[in-house]
C-alpha positions as CSV (number, residue, x, y, z in Angstrom):
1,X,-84.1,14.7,6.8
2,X,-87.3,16.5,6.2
3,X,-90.3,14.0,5.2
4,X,-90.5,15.7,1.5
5,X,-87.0,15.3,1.3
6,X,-86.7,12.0,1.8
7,X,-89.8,10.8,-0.2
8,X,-87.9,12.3,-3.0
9,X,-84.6,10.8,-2.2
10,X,-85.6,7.3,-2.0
11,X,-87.3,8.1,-5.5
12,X,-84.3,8.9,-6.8
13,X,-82.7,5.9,-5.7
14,X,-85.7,3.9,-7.1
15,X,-85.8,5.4,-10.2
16,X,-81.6,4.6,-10.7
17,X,-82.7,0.7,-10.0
18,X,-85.4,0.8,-11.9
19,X,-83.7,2.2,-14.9
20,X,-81.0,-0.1,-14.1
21,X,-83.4,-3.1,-14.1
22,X,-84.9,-2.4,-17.4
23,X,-81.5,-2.6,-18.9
24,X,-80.4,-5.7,-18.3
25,X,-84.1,-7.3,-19.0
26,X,-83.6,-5.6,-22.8
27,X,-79.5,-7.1,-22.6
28,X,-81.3,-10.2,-21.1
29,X,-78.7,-9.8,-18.3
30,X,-81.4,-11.2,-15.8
31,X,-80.9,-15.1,-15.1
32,X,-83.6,-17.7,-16.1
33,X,-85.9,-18.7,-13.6
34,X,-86.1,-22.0,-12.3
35,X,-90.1,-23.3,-12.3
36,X,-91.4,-25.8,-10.3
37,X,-91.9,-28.4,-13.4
38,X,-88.5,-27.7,-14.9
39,X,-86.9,-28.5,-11.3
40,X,-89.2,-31.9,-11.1
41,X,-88.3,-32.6,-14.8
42,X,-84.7,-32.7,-14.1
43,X,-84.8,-33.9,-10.5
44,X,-87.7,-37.1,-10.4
45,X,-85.3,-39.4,-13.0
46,X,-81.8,-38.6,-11.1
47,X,-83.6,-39.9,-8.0
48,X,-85.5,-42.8,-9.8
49,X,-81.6,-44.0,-11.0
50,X,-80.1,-43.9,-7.4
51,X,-80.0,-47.5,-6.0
52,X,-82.0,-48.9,-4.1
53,X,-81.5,-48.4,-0.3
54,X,-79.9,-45.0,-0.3
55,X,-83.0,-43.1,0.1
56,X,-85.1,-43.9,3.0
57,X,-87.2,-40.9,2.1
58,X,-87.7,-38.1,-0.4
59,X,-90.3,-35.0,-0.4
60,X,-90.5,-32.4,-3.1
61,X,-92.6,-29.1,-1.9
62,X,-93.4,-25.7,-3.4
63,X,-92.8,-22.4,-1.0
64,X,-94.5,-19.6,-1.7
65,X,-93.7,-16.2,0.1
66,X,-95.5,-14.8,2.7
67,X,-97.4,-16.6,6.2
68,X,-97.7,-18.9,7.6
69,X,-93.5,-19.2,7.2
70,X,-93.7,-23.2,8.5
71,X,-94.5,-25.6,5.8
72,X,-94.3,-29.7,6.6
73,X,-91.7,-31.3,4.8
74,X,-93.5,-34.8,5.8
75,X,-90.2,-36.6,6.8
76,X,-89.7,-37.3,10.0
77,X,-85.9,-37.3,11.4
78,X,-84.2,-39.0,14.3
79,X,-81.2,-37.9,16.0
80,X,-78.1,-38.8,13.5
81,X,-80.1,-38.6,10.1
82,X,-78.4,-36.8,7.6
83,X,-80.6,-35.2,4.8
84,X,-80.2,-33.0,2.1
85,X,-82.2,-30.0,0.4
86,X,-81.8,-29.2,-3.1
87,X,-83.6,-25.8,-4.1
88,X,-84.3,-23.5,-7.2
89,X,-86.1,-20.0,-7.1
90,X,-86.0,-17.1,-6.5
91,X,-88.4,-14.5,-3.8
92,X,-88.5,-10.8,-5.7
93,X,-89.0,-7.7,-2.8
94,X,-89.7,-5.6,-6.6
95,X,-89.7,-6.7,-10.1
96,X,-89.3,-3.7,-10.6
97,X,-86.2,-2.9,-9.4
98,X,-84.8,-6.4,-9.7
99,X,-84.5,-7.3,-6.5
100,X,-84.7,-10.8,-4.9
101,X,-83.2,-13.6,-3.2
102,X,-82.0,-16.7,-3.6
103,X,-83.2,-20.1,-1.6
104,X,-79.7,-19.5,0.6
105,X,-81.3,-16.7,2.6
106,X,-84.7,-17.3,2.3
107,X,-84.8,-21.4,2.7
108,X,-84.8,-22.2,6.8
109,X,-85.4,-25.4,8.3
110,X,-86.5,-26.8,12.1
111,X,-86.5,-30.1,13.8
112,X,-89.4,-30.2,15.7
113,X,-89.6,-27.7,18.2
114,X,-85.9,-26.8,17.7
115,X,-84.0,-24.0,17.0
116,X,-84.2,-22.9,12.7
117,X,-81.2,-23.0,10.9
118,X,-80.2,-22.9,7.1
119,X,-77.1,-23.3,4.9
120,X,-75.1,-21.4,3.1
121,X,-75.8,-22.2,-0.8
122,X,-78.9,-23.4,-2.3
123,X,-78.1,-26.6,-1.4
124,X,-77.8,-28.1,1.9
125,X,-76.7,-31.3,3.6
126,X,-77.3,-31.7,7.4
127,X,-76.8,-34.2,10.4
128,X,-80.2,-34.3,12.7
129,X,-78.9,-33.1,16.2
130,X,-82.8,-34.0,17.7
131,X,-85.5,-36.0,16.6
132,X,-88.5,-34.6,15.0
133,X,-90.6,-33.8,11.9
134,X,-88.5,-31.6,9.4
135,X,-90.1,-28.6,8.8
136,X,-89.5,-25.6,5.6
137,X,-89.3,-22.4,6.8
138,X,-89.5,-18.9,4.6
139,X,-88.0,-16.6,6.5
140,X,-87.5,-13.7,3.4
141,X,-89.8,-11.8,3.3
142,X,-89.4,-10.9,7.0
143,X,-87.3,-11.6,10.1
144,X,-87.1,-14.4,13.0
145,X,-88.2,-12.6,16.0
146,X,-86.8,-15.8,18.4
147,X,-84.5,-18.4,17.6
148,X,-86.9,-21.6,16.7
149,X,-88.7,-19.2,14.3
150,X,-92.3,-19.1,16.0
151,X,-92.5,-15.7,15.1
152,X,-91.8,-13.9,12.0
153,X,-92.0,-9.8,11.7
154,X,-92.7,-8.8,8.6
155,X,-92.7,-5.0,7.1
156,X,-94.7,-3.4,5.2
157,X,-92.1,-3.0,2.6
158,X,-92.1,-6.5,2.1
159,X,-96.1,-6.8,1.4
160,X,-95.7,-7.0,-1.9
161,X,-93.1,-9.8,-2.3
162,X,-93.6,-12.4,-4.8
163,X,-92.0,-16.1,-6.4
164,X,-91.7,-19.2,-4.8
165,X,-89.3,-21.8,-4.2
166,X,-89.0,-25.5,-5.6
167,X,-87.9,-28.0,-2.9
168,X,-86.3,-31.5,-2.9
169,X,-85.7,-33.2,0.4
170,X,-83.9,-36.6,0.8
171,X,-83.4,-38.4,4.0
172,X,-80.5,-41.2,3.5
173,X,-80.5,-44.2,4.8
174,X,-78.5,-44.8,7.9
175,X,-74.8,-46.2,7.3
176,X,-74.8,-44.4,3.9
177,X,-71.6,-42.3,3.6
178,X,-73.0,-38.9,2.1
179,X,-69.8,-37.3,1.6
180,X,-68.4,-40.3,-0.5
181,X,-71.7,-40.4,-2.4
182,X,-71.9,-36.7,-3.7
183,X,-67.8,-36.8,-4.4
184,X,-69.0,-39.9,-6.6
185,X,-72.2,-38.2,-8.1
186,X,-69.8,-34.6,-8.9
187,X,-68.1,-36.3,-11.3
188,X,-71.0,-38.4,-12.6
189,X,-72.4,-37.6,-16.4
190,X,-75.7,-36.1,-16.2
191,X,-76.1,-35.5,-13.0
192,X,-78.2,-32.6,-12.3
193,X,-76.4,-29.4,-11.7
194,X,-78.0,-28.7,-8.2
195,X,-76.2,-32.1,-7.2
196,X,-73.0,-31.2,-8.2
197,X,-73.6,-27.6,-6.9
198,X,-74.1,-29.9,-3.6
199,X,-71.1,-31.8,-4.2
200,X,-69.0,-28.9,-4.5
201,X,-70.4,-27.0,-1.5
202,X,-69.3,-30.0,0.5
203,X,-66.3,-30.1,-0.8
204,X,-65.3,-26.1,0.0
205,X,-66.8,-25.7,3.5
206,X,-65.6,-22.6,4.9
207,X,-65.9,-22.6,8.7
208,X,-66.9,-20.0,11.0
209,X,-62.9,-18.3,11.9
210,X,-61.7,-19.4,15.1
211,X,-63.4,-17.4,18.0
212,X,-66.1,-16.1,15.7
213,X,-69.8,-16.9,15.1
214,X,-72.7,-16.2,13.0
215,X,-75.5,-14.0,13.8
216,X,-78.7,-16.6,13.9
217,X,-80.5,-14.1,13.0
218,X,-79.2,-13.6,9.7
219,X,-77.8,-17.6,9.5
220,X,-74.5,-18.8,8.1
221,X,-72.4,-17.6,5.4
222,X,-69.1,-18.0,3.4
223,X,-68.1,-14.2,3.2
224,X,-65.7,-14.1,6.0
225,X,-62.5,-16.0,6.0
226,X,-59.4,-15.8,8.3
227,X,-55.6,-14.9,6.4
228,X,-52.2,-13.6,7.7
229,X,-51.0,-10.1,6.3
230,X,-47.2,-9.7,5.2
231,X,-46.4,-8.1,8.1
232,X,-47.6,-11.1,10.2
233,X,-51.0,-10.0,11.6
234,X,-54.3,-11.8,11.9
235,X,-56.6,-10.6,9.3
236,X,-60.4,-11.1,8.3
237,X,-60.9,-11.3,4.7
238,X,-64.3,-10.1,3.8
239,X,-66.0,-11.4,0.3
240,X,-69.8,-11.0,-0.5
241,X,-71.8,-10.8,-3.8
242,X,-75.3,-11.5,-3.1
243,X,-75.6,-12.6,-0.2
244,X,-75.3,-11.6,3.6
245,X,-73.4,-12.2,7.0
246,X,-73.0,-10.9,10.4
247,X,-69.8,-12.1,11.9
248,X,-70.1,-11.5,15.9
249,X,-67.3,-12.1,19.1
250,X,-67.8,-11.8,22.3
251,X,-65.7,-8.4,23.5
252,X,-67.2,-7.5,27.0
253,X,-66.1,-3.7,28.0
254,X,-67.5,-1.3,30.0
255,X,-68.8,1.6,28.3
256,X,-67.4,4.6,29.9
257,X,-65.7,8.1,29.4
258,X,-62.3,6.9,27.2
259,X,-63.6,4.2,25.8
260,X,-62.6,3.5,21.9
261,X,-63.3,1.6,18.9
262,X,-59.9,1.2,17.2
263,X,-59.3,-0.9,13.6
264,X,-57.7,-1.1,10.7
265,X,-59.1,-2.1,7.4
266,X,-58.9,-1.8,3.3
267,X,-61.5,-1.6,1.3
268,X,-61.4,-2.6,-2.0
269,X,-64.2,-2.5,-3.6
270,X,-68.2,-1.3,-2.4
271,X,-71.0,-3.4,-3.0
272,X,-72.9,-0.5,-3.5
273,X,-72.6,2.7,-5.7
274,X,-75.7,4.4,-4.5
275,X,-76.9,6.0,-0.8
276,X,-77.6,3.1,1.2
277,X,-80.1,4.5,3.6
278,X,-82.8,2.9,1.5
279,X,-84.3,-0.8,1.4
280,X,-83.2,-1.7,-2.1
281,X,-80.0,0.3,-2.2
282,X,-79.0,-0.7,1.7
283,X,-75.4,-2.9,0.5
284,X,-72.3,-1.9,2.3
285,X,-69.2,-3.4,4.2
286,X,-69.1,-2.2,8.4
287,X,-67.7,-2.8,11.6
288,X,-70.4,-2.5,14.7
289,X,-70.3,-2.4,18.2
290,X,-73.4,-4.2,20.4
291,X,-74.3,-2.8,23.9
292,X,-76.0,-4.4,26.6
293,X,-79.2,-2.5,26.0
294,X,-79.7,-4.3,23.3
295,X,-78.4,-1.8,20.5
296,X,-75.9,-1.6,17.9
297,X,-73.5,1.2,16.2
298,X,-72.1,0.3,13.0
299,X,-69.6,2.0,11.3
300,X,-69.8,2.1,7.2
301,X,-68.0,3.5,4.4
302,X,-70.8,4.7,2.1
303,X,-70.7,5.4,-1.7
304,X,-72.5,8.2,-1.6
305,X,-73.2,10.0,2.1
306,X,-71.3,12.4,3.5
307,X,-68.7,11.1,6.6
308,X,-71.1,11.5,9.9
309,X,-74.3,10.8,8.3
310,X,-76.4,9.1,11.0
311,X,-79.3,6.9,10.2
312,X,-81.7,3.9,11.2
313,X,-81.1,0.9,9.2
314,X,-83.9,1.1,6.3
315,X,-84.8,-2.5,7.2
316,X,-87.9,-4.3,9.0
317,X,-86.7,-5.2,12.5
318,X,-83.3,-4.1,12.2
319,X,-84.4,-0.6,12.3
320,X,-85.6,-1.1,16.3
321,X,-82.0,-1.9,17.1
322,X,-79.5,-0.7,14.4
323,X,-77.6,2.4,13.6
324,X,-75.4,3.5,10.7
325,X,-72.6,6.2,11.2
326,X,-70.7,7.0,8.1
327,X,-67.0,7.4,8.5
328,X,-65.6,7.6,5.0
329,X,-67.4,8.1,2.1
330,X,-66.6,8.1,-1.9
331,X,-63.9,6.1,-4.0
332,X,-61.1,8.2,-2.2
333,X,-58.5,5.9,-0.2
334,X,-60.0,2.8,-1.4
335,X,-57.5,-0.5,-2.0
336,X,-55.3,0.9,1.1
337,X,-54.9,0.2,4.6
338,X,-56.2,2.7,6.7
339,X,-56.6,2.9,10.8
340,X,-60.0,4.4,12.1
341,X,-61.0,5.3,15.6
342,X,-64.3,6.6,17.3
343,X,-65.0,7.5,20.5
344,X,-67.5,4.8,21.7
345,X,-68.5,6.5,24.6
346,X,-69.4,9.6,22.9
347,X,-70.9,8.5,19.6
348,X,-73.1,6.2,22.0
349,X,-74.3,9.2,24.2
350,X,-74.4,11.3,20.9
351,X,-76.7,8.9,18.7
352,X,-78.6,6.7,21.2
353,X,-78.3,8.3,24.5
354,X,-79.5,5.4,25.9
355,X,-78.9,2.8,29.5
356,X,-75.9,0.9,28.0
357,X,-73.5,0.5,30.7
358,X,-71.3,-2.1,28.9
359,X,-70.0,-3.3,24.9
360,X,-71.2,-7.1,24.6
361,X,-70.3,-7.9,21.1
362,X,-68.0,-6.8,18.2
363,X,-69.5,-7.7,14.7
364,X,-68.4,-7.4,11.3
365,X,-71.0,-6.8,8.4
366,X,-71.1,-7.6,4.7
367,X,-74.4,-6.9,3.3
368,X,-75.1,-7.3,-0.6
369,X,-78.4,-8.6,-1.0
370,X,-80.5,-5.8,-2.6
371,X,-78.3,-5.4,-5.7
372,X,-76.2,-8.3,-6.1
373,X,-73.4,-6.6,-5.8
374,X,-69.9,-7.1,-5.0
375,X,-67.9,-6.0,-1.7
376,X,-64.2,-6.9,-1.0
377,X,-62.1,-5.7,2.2
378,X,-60.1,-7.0,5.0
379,X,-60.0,-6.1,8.4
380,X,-57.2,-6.0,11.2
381,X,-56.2,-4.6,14.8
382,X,-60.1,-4.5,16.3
383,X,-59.7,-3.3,19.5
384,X,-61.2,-1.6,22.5
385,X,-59.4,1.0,24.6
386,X,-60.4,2.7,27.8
387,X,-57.5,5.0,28.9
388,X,-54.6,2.5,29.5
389,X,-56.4,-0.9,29.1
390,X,-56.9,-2.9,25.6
391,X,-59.1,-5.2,24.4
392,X,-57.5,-7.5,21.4
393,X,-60.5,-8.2,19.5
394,X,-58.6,-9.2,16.2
């Protein structure tokens, strides 16, 4: 797309958001903010009532965006502590156009020299798996660029970001049974709603489906859960409204003349209505295909772009290693199963022309962040084919 083009496209998507914003600020749509003395207010007198000898430690802190990400915690874990992290906040990319993110994504945490890690909610209760001091990591805006977060990219689309985020951590005593205690302080009067938000998060853990892992780039989530269809087949049910996952399996292949991406999936419902080759519009549901040179294809249905549309993802570090292919587009066949195919081998040549001599990695994608929208599909029969061999990836 020519450079004027494009300027003027993303300032139409812009100008939608922005319009889009202003009306829910005047219908007060927006939720309240959480500020650092509301979240002490309610917090300091819930922990002055617990008794005595559950809490061998506590920390409160205040994140703002930006570098450096790391920020001391001050609590010192040995293997086989459990703490937890209560947090309220928000991080805004644009006022503006209403978008931000919750602690979830943006609230990371490291043991020592160890690798980061996060939960999936707000709220967050974790067994130490090494000794060392706790530390607070915000990873939004920007990207890990190495698994124990010593670096973190930013882009320039991100300079701008503002908020912060309230933090309480608690290290528990050894021999206290954390589980018990939040089932017990759930139903308790007046407990403070991020403790029963905690409670109930413990209570509906959804694991990683059997086989499958989360991207550590992007952390865990609770999007992706595993079903049987009527007919007896393995599905992947997909579910995301603000928030984001990358659900990954291993599928070595080699990448040669023949070889196919085959699936079946049915979407019911885009988290996006506008073009999402933009940073604050880019929501959408996908299938993608990683290759030993270090490079992904993803396959999206778009709201908007035409089928074939080819782009770099819109986002800071993701656009070095991602691309988008559209291969349906518009409301038109949505809330049925449908069975897709590409020609890996070609579309690789095609698009990214590139070394890749092999297909490491088969990932699923529901994105959502940017406008708090919601996606909905499920996917089936994943597989690679290279003339008469298959791959059963789902």
């Amino acid at each position: 797309m020519p450079r004027s083009r494009r300027i003027a496209h993303e300032f139409l998507i812009a100008a939608r958001l922005a319009g889009r914003s202003l009306r829910r600020r005047l219908a007060k749509g927006s939720p309240a903010v959480t500020i650092d003395a509301g979240f002490r207010a309610e917090l300091e007198p819930w922990l002055a009532a617990l008794p005595a000898g559950l809490v061998s430690g506590h920390s409160f802190l205040r994140l703002p965006p930006g570098n450096p990400p790391w920020h001391d915690s001050g609590l010192e874990l040995a293997p086989g502590d459990q703490a937890t992290v209560l947090a309220a906040g928000r991080v805004y990319l644009s006022r503006a156009l209403d978008v931000w993110v919750s602690p979830a994504l943006r609230l990371w945490c490291r043991l020592g020299d160890g690798p980061v890690f996060r939960g999936t909610r707000p709220t967050n209760t974790f067994t130490a798996d090494r000794g060392g001091r706790l530390m607070l990591g915000s990873r939004f805006p920007g990207e890990w660029l190495d698994p124990v977060g010593s670096r973190c990219a930013e882009g320039r689309e991100f300079a701008g970001a503002t908020g912060e985020l309230s933090v309480l951590v608690l290290r528990w005593a050894r021999g206290v049974d954390v589980d018990s205690l939040f089932r017990g302080l759930e139903a308790q009067r007046g407990a403070p709603e991020l403790v029963r938000a905690e409670a109930r998060r413990l209570a509906q853990a959804v694991p990683a489906p059997e086989r499958w892992s989360h991207d550590w780039r992007i952390g865990p989530s609770e999007i992706f859960q595993t079903a049987s269809a009527t007919d007896g087949r393995s599905v992947l049910h997909c579910r995301t409204h603000a928030d984001v996952g990358i659900l990954q399996r291993d599928a070595r292949w080699p990448l040669a003349p023949g070889t196919r991406l085959k699936w079946s999936w049915c979407v019911h419902a885009l988290p996006s209505d506008l073009a999402e080759d933009t940073v604050p519009s880019h929501d959408y549901l996908s299938i993608a295909v990683e290759f030993d040179d270090g490079q992904d294809i993803t396959y999206f249905w778009s709201a908007a772009l035409p089928p074939e549309t080819v782009f770099r993802c819109p986002l800071p570090v993701w656009r070095d290693i991602e691309t988008h292919v559209v291969v349906r587009s518009g409301p038109a066949g949505l809330g049925r199963w449908l069975d897709e195919e590409r020609d890996l081998y070609a579309d690789y040549r095609r698009i990214l022309g590139g070394p890749a001599r092999e297909v490491l990695r088969i990932w699923l994608i529901g994105e959502s962040v940017m406008q708090r929208g919601h996606g909905r599909c499920e996917y089936a029969n994943i597989r690679l084919t290279n003339n008469d061999r298959t791959l059963e990836v789902l």
